[in-house]
C-alpha positions as CSV (number, residue, x, y, z in Angstrom):
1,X,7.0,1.1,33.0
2,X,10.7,2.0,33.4
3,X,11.7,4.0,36.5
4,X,13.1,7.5,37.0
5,X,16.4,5.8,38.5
6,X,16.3,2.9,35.3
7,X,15.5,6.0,32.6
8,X,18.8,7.9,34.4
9,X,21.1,5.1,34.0
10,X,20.5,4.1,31.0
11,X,20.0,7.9,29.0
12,X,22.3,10.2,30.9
13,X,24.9,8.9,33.4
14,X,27.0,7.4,30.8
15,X,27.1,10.9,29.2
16,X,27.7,12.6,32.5
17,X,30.7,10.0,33.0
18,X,32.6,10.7,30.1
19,X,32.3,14.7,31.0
20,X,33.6,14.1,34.5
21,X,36.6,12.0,32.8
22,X,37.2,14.2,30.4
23,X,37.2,17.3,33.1
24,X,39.5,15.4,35.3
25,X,42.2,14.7,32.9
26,X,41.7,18.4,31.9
27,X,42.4,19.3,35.4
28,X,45.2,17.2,35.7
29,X,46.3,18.6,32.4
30,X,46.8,22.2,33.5
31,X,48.5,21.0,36.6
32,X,51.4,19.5,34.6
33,X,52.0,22.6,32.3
34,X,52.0,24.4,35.9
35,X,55.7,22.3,36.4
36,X,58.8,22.7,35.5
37,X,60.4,20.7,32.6
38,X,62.6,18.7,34.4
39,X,60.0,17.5,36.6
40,X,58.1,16.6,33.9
41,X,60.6,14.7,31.8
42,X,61.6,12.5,35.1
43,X,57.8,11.5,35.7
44,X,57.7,10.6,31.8
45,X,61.2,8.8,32.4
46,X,59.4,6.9,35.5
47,X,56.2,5.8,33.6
48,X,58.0,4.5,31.2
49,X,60.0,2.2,32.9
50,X,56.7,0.7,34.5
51,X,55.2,0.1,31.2
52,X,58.4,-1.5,29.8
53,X,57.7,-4.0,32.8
54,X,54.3,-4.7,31.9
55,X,55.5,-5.0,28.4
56,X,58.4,-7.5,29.1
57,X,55.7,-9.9,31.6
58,X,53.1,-9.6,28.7
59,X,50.7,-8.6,31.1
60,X,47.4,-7.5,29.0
61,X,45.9,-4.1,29.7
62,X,42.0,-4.0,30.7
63,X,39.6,-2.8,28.4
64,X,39.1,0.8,27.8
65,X,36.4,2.9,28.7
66,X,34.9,5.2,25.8
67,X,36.0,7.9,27.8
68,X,39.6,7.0,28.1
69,X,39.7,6.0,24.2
70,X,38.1,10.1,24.0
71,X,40.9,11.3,25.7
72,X,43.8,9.3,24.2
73,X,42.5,10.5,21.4
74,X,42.5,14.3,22.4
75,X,45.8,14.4,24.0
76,X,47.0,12.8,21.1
77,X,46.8,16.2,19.0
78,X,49.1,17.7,21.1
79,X,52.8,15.1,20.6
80,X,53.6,12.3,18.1
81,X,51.7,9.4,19.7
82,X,52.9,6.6,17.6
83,X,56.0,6.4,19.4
84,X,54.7,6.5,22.8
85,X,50.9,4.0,22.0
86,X,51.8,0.9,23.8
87,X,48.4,-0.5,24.8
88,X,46.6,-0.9,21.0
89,X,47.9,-1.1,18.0
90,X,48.1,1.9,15.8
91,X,45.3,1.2,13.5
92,X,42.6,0.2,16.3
93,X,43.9,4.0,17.5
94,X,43.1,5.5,14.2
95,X,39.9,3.6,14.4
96,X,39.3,5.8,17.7
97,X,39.9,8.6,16.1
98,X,37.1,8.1,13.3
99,X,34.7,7.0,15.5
100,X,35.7,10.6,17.6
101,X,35.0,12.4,14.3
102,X,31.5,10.6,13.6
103,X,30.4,12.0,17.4
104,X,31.7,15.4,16.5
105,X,30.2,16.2,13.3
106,X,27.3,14.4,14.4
107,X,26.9,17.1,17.4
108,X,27.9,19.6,14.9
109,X,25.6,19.2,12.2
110,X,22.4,18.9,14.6
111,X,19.2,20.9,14.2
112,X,17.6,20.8,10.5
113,X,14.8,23.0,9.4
114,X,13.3,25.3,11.5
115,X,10.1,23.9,13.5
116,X,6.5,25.3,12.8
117,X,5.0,28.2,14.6
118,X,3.6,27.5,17.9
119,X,0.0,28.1,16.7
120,X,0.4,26.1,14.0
121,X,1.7,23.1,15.9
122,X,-1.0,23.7,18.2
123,X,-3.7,23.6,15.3
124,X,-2.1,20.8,14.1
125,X,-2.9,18.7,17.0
126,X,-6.5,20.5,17.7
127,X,-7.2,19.0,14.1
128,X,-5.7,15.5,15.1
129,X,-7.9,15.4,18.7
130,X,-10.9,16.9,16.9
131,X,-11.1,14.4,13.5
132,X,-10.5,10.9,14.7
133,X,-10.5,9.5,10.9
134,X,-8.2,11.8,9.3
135,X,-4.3,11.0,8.1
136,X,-1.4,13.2,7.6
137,X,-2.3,13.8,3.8
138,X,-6.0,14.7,5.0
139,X,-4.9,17.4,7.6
140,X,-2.0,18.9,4.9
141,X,-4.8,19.0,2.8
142,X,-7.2,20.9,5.0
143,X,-4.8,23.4,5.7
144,X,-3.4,23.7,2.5
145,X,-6.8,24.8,0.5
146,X,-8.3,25.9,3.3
147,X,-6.5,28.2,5.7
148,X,-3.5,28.6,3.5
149,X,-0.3,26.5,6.1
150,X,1.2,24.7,3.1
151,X,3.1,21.9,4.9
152,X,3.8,18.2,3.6
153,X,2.0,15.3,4.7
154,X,5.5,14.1,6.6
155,X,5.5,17.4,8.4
156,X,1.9,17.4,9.7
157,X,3.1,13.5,10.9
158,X,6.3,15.5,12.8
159,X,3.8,17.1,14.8
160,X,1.1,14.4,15.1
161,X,0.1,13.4,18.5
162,X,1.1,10.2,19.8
163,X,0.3,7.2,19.0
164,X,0.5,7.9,15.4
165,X,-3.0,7.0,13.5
166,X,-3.8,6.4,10.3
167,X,-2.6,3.9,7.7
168,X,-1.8,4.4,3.8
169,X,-3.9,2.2,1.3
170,X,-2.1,1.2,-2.2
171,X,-3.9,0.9,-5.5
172,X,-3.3,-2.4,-7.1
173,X,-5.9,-2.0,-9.6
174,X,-5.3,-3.9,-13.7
175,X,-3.3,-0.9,-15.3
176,X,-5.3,-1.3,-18.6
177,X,-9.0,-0.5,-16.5
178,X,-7.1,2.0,-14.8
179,X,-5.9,4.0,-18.1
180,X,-9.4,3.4,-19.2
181,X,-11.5,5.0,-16.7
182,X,-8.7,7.8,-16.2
183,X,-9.0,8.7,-20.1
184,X,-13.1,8.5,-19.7
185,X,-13.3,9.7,-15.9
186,X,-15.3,12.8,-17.1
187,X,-17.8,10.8,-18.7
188,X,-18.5,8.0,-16.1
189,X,-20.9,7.5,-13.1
190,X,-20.7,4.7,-10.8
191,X,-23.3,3.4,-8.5
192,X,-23.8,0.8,-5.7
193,X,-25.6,-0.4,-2.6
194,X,-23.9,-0.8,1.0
195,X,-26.4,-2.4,4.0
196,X,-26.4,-0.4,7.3
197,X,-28.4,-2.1,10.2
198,X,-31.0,-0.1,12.6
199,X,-30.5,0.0,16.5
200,X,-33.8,-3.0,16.0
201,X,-31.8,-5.1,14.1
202,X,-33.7,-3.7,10.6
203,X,-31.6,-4.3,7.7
204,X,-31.9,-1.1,5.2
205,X,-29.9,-0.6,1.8
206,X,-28.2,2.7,1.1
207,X,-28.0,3.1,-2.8
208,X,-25.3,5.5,-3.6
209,X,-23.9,6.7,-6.9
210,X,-20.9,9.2,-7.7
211,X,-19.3,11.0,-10.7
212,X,-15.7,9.5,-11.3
213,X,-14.0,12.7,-12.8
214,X,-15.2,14.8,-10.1
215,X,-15.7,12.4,-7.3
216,X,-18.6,14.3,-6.5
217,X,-21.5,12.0,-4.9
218,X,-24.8,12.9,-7.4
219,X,-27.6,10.7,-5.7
220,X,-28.4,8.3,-2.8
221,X,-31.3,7.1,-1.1
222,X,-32.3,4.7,1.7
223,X,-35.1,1.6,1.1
224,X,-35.7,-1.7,3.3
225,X,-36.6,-3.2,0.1
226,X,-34.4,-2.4,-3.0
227,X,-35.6,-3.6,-6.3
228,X,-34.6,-3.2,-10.1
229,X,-37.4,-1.3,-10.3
230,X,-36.8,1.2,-7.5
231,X,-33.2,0.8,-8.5
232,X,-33.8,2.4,-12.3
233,X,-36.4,5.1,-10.3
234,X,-32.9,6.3,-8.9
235,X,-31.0,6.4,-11.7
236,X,-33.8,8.8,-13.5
237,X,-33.6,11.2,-10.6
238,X,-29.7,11.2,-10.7
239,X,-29.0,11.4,-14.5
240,X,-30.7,14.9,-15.9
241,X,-32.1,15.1,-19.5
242,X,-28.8,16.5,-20.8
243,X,-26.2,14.6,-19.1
244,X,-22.4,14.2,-20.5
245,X,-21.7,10.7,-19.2
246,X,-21.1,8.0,-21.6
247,X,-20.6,4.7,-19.4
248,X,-21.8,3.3,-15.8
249,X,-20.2,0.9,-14.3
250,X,-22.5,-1.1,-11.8
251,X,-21.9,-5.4,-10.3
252,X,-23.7,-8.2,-11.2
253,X,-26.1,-8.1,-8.4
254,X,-29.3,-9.3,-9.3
255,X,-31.0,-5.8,-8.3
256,X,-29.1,-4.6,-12.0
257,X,-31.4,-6.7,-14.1
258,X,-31.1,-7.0,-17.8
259,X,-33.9,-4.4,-18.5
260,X,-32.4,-2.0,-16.2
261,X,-29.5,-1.8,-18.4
262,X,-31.4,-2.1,-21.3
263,X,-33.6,1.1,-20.3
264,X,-30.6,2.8,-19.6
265,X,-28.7,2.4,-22.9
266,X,-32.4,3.6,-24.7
267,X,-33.6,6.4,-22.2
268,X,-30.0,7.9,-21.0
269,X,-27.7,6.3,-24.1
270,X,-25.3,5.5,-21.9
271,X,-23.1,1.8,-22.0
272,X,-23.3,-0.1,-19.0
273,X,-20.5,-1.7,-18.0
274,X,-21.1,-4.6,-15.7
275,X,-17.9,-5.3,-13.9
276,X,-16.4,-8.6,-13.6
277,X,-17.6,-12.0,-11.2
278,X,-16.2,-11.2,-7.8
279,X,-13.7,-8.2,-9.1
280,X,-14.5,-5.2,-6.8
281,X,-11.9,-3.7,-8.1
282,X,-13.3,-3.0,-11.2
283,X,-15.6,-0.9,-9.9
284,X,-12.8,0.2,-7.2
285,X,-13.8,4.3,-6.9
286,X,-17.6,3.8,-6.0
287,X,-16.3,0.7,-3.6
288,X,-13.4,3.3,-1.8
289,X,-17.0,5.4,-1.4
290,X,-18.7,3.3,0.3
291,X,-15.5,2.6,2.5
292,X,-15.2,6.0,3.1
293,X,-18.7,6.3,4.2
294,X,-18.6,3.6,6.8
295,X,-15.4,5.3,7.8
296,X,-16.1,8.3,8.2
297,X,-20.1,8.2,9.1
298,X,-21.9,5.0,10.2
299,X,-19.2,3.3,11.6
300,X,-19.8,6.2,14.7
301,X,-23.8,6.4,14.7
302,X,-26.3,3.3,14.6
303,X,-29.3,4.8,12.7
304,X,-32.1,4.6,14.5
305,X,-34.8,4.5,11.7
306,X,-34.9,4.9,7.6
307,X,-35.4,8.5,8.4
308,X,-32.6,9.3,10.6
309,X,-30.2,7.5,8.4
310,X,-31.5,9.7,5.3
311,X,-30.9,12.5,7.3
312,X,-27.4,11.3,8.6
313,X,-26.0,10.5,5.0
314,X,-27.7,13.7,3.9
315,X,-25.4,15.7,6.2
316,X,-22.1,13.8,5.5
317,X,-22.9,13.6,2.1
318,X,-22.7,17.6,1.8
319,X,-19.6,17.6,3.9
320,X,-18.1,14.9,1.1
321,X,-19.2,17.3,-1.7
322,X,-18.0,21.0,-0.6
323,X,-15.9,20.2,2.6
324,X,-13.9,17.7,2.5
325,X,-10.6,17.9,0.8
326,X,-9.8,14.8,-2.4
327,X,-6.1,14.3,-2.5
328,X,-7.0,12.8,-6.1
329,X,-8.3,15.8,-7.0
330,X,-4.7,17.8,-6.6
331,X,-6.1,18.3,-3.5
332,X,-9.6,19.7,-4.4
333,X,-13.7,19.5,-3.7
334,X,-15.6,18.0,-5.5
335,X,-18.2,21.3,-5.5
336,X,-16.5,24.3,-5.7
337,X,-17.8,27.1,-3.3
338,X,-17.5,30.8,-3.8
339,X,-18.5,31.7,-0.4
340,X,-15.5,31.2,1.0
341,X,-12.0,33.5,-0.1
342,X,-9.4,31.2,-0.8
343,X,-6.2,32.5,0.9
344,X,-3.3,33.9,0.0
345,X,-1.0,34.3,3.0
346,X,2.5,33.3,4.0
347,X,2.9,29.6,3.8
348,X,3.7,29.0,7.6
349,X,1.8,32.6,8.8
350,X,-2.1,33.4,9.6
351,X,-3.2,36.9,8.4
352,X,-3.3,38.8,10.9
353,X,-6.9,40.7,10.0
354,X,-8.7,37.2,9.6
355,X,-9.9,33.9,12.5
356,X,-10.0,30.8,12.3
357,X,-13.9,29.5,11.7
358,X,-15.3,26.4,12.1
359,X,-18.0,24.2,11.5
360,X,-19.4,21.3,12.8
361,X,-20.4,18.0,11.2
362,X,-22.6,14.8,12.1
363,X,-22.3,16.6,15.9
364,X,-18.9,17.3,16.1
365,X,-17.3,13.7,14.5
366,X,-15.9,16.3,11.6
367,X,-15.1,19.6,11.5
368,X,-14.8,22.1,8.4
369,X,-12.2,25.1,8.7
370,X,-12.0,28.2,7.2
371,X,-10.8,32.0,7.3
372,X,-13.1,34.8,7.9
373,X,-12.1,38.5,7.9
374,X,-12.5,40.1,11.5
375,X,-15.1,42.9,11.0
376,X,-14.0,45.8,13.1
């Protein structure tokens, strides 16, 4: 760790040197025009002949500090230096000068936009300390749809607490699968199973499955021992009667047998589509689900039993649905609520005659926020 002394040498004595410098010289400055003339043009008479000494021995000047190449440079505003510059040549002077211009309008053109409210900074950061998982885009997001602070995703990072968390994920997905299931989104569900492990070392499978267009979870369930059977049990309870979907897009895993599918297509009339060997990507929304899920839930709990993992995922898995904010989605839920006003306030300003609410989820690992009108 550097030290206070180490810190002051190397951000803010040089600084404080080239002000001293520059003071002195000013000082010295004013003491001249205090004389008369005469005196002035004999002292300029007596220098000179000392540097036409150094000149005639060749004897090389040392090298300049920045503040005496400043202050040549300022005093040189005041007379026509080229006659008397001895110790450079005229276009490393000019170079000076440039460099003397950079510093300037780079102090002059300091500042930028004008920083967030206070409370809004502070929010900011109560929102990074309070949700360990979320990004930038997550937290613009949040306040965005939910307390109306519409800020970018760069200026919720301005503010972000140090270290800065969070990493950005790129799509690399075949362009012709993803034009297809962006055309058909509104008509296709996606299912899949992801293994969480008990606190005894008891292997269960979560089966999970989610509506594309809306990214809106529809069904999931918890069993020790999955099978085709109890895996087309699910699908019946997920898929009403009069269902829009067209297509399902499920892996090769054995559990997705050829009856399955074949019940499917004459009970539901939907097309399965089996996604290729070893392509996850093919099947790349309901697999950045179950990422999310270990993410964001069991990656901060170890279920104890079946039950208590049902009743985990049942508790995130509402949070996913009407509280958390899908930046595919515009930003949007995938379940709209109408419980909750959506505001309309000044984009960097809290109404005054509403607070702050929030909720808690999975015990405080998430939090939901919202406005609510202060009842007087």
């Amino acid at each position: 760790m550097l030290s206070l002394r180490s810190v002051w040498q190397r951000n803010f004595r040089p600084g404080l040197t080239v002000l001293w410098e520059l003071l002195r010289d000013g000082l010295q400055f004013l003491n001249i025009v205090a004389r008369s003339r005469t005196s002035v043009a004999a002292e300029v008479l007596f220098l000179r002949k000392q540097l036409a000494y150094y000149q005639d021995h060749q004897i090389r000047p040392r090298r300049l500090t920045d503040a005496a190449r400043l202050s040549l440079v300022l005093w040189s505003r005041f007379f026509e230096w080229k006659e008397a510059l001895a110790i450079v040549t005229p276009a490393t002077f000019v170079r000076w000068h440039r460099k003397a211009f950079k510093l300037y309008w780079r102090w002059k053109s300091r500042g930028g936009r004008p920083p967030l409210p206070k409370d809004i900074r502070q929010l900011i950061a109560r929102m990074v300390r309070e949700n360990i998982t979320w990004g930038e885009e997550r937290i613009a997001d949040e306040l965005s749809l939910k307390l109306g602070i519409l800020v970018s995703p760069r200026t919720v990072g301005k503010y972000w607490p140090k270290p800065l968390g969070g990493t950005g994920r790129s799509r690399t997905s075949s362009q012709h699968w993803k034009t297809f299931v962006k055309n058909h989104a509104q008509g296709i569900v996606a299912c899949d199973f992801l293994v969480a492990v008990t606190a005894r070392f008891r292997v269960l499978y979560v089966f999970v499955m989610m509506e594309i267009g809306s990214r809106r979870v529809l069904h999931y369930n918890v069993t020790a021992h999955p099978t085709s059977e109890w895996t087309l049990q699910q699908l019946r309870e997920a898929i009403p009667s009069d269902h829009p979907y067209q297509f399902l897009i499920h892996d090769r895993d054995s559990i997705f047998s050829r009856g399955l599918d074949e019940e499917l297509k004459a009970s539901f009339r939907l097309r399965v589509l089996r996604t290729p060997v070893r392509a996850p990507k093919a099947n790349a929304y309901c697999e950045r689900l179950i990422g999310t899920v270990r993410r964001e839930c069991l990656d901060f709990m170890i279920p104890l039993n079946e039950r208590h993992l049902r009743r985990s995922l049942q508790c995130w898995i509402a949070h996913y649905n009407k509280g958390r904010p899908h930046s595919s989605l515009g930003p949007g839920f995938p379940e709209q609520t109408s419980d909750r006003p959506r505001p309309t306030t000044h984009r960097h300003r809290l109404p005054r005659d509403c607070e702050i609410r929030v909720t808690d989820v999975l015990g405080g690992l998430h939090h939901e926020y919202w406005l609510d009108e202060i009842v007087a």
